[in-house]
C-alpha positions as CSV (number, residue, x, y, z in Angstrom):
1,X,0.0,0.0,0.0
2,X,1.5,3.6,-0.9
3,X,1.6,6.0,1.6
4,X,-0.8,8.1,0.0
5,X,-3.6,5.3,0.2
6,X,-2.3,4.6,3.7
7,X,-3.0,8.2,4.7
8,X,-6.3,8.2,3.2
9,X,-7.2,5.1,4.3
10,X,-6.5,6.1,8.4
11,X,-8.1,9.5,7.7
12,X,-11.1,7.8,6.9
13,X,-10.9,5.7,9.9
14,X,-10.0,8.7,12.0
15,X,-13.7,9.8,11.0
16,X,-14.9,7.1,13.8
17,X,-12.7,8.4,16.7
18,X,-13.9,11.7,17.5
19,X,-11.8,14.0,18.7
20,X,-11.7,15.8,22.5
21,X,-9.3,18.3,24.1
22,X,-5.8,18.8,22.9
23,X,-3.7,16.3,25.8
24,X,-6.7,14.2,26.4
25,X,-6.9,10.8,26.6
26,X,-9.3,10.5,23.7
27,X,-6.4,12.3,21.3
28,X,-3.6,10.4,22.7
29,X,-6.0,7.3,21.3
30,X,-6.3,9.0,18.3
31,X,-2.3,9.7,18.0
32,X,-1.5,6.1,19.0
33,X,-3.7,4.6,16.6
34,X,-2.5,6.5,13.7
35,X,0.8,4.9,14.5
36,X,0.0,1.7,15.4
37,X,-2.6,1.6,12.4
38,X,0.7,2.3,9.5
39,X,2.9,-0.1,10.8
40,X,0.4,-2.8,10.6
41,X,-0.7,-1.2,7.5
42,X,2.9,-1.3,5.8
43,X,3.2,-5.1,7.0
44,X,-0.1,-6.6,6.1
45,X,-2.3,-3.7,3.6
46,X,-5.1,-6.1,4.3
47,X,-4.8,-6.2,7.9
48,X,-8.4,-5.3,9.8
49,X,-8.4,-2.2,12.4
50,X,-9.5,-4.0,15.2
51,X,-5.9,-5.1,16.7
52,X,-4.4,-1.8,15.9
53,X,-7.1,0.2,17.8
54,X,-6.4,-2.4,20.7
55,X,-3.4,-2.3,21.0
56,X,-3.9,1.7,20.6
57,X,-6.5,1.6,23.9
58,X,-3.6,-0.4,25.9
59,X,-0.9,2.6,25.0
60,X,-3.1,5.4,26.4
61,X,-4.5,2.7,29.5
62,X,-0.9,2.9,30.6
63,X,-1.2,6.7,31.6
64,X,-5.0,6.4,32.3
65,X,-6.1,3.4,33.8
66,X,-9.9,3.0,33.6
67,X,-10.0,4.9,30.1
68,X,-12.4,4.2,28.0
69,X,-12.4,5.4,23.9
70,X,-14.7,6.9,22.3
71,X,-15.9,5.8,18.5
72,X,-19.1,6.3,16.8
73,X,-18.6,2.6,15.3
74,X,-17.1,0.1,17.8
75,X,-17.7,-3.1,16.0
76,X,-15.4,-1.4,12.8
77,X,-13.2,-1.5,15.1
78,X,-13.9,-5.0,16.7
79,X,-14.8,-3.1,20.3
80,X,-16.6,-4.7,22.9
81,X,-16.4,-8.2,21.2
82,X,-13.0,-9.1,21.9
């Protein structure tokens, strides 16, 4: 996948994880999953969002314990059915 797809593709996805105030938890998510979301990307193009966005949740949990994300589509994201 070229990076322009890449981009396009996590800007989409970005869509479902709203965003909050700048420092917040919520943005970190955001921030983390971007990165976690191209590695994965750049390994395996066909690689679903779900273990990305988990592993995402468990970077900002770290710092926040008890956080909980917010996304206007958790099962794109495989939430709450792990």
């Amino acid at each position: 996948m070229d990076r322009n797809s890449m981009n396009q593709l996590i800007s989409e996805e970005l869509k479902r994880i709203p965003h909050d105030a700048a420092n917040s938890p919520q943005n970190k998510l955001r921030n983390f999953y971007i990165i976690r979301r191209k590695h994965c990307l750049s390994n395996d193009p066909n690689q679903a969002p779900a273990k990305p966005f988990a592993k995402a949740v468990e970077d900002v949990r770290r710092d926040n314990l008890g956080f909980e994300p917010s996304v206007t589509d958790p099962t794109y994201f495989g939430w709450g059915i792990m």
